[in-house]
C-alpha positions in Angstrom: 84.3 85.9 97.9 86.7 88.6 98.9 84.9 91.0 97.0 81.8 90.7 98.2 83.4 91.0 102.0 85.5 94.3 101.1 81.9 95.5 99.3 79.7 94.9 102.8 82.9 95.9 105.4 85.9 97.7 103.6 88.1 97.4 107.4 91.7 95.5 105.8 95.1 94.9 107.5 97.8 93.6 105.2 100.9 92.3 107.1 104.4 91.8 105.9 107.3 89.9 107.4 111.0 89.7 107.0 111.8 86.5 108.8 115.6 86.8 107.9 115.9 89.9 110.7 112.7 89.0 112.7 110.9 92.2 111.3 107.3 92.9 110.1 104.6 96.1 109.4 101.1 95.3 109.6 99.0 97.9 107.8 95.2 98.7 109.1 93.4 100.3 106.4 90.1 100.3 103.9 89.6 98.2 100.5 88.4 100.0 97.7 86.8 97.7 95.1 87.4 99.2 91.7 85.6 98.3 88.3 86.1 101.1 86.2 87.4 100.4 82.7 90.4 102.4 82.9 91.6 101.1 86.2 91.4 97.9 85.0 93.2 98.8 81.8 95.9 100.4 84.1 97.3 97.0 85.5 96.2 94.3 83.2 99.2 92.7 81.5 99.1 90.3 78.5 98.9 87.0 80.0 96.2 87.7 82.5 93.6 86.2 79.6 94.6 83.4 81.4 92.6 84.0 84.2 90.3 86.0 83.0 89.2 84.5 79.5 86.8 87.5 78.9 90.0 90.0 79.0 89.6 93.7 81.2 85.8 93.5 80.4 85.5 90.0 82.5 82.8 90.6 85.1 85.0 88.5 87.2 88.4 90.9 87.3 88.5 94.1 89.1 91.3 96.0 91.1 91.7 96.1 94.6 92.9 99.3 96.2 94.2 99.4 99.9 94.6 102.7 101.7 96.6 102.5 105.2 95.5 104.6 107.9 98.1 103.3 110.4 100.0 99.8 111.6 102.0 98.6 113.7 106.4 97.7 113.2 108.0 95.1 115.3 111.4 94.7 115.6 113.4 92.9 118.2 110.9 91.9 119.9 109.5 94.9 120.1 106.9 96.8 118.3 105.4 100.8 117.8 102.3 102.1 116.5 102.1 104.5 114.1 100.0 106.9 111.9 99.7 106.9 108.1 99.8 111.1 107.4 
């Protein structure tokens, strides 16, 4: 499902949040869909058979590749926007 979505509109934010100090960066980027054999190759680790029974070549499994192009950090209850250079 998620594929198909990044496929039509590659706009993705990824957030994380440190709820220990009441911090977080929320990314705003693109989502690269990648099916080429060697990027595949590149991250599969022996186990993933589990999820993927046909191994890399599974026309379910491929890699997903963010790219930020800025966010925002809070912090105290405060945040700041920034640009990814």
């Amino acid at each position: 499902m998620r594929v198909k979505q990044y496929t039509n509109n590659p706009k993705a934010c990824v957030y994380f949040y440190d709820k220990r100090f009441f911090k977080g960066v929320m990314l705003r980027g693109t989502m690269s869909v990648l099916q080429d054999r060697e990027t595949k190759e590149m991250i599969w680790k022996d186990g993933d058979e589990m999820y993927y029974p046909k191994g890399v070549t599974d026309p379910d499994y491929c890699v997903l590749r963010f790219t930020a192009h800025n966010g925002r950090y809070y912090s105290h209850f405060k945040s700041e926007n920034f640009e990814v250079e």
